[in-house]
C-alpha positions as CSV (number, residue, x, y, z in Angstrom):
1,X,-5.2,20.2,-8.2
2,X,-8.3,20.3,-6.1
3,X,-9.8,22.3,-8.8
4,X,-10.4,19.1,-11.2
5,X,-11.1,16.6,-8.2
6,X,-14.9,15.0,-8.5
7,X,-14.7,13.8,-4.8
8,X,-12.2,13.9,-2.0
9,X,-13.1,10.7,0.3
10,X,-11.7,10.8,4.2
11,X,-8.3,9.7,5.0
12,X,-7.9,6.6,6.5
13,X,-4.7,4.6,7.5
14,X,-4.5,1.2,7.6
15,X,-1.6,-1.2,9.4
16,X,0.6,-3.2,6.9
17,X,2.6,-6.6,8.3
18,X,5.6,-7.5,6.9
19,X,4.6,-10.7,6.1
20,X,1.9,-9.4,3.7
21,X,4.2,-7.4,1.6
22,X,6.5,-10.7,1.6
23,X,3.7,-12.7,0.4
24,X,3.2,-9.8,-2.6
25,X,6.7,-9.3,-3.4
26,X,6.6,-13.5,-4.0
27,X,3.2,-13.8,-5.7
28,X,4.6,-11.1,-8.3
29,X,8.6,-12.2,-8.6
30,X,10.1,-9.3,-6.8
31,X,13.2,-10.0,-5.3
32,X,14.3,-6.9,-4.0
33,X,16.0,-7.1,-1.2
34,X,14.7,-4.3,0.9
35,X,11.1,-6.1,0.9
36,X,12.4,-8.6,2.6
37,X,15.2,-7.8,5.2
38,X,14.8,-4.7,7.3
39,X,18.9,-4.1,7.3
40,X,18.7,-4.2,3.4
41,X,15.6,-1.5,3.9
42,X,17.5,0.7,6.0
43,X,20.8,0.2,4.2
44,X,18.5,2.0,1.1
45,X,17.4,4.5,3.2
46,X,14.0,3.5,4.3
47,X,13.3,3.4,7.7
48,X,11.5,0.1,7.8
49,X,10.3,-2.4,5.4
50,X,8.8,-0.4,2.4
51,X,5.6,-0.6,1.1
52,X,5.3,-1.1,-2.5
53,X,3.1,0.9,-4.6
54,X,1.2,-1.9,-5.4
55,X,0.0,-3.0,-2.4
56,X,-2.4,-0.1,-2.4
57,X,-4.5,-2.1,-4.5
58,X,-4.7,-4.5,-1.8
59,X,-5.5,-2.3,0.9
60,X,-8.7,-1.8,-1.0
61,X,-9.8,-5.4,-0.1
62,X,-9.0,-4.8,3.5
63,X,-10.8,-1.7,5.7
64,X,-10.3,0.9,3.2
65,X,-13.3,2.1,0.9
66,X,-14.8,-0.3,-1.1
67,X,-15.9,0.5,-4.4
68,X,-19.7,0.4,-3.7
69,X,-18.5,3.4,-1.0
70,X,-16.4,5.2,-3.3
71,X,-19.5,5.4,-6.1
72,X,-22.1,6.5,-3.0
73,X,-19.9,10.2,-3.1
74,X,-20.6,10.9,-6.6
């Protein structure tokens, strides 16, 4: 795989509430139960409240790379 990357950028982490994914899960209609209860996450064999892949988007608003930085490692 790293044979066909352009540019690997630095790992990062960033914290995710629980109320953020809520507010997500709502703006988009999703009423899957483990986004919203912690028992019903566990019961499906997470070990908290997942995140959904979706919210990576979001993360790009908030502390990760922004674009501008992402186009400056070309």
């Amino acid at each position: 795989m790293k044979d066909i990357l352009v540019h690997e950028l630095e790992p990062y982490s960033v914290t995710v509430g629980k109320g953020k994914i809520k507010e997500l899960m709502i703006a988009i209609g999703d009423d899957n139960p483990f986004f919203y209860s912690l028992g019903s996450a566990k019961d499906a064999g997470y070990d908290g409240t997942p995140v959904p892949l979706t919210f990576l988007q979001i993360i790009d608003y908030h502390g990760s790379y922004g674009f501008q930085e992402k186009m400056e490692v070309c």
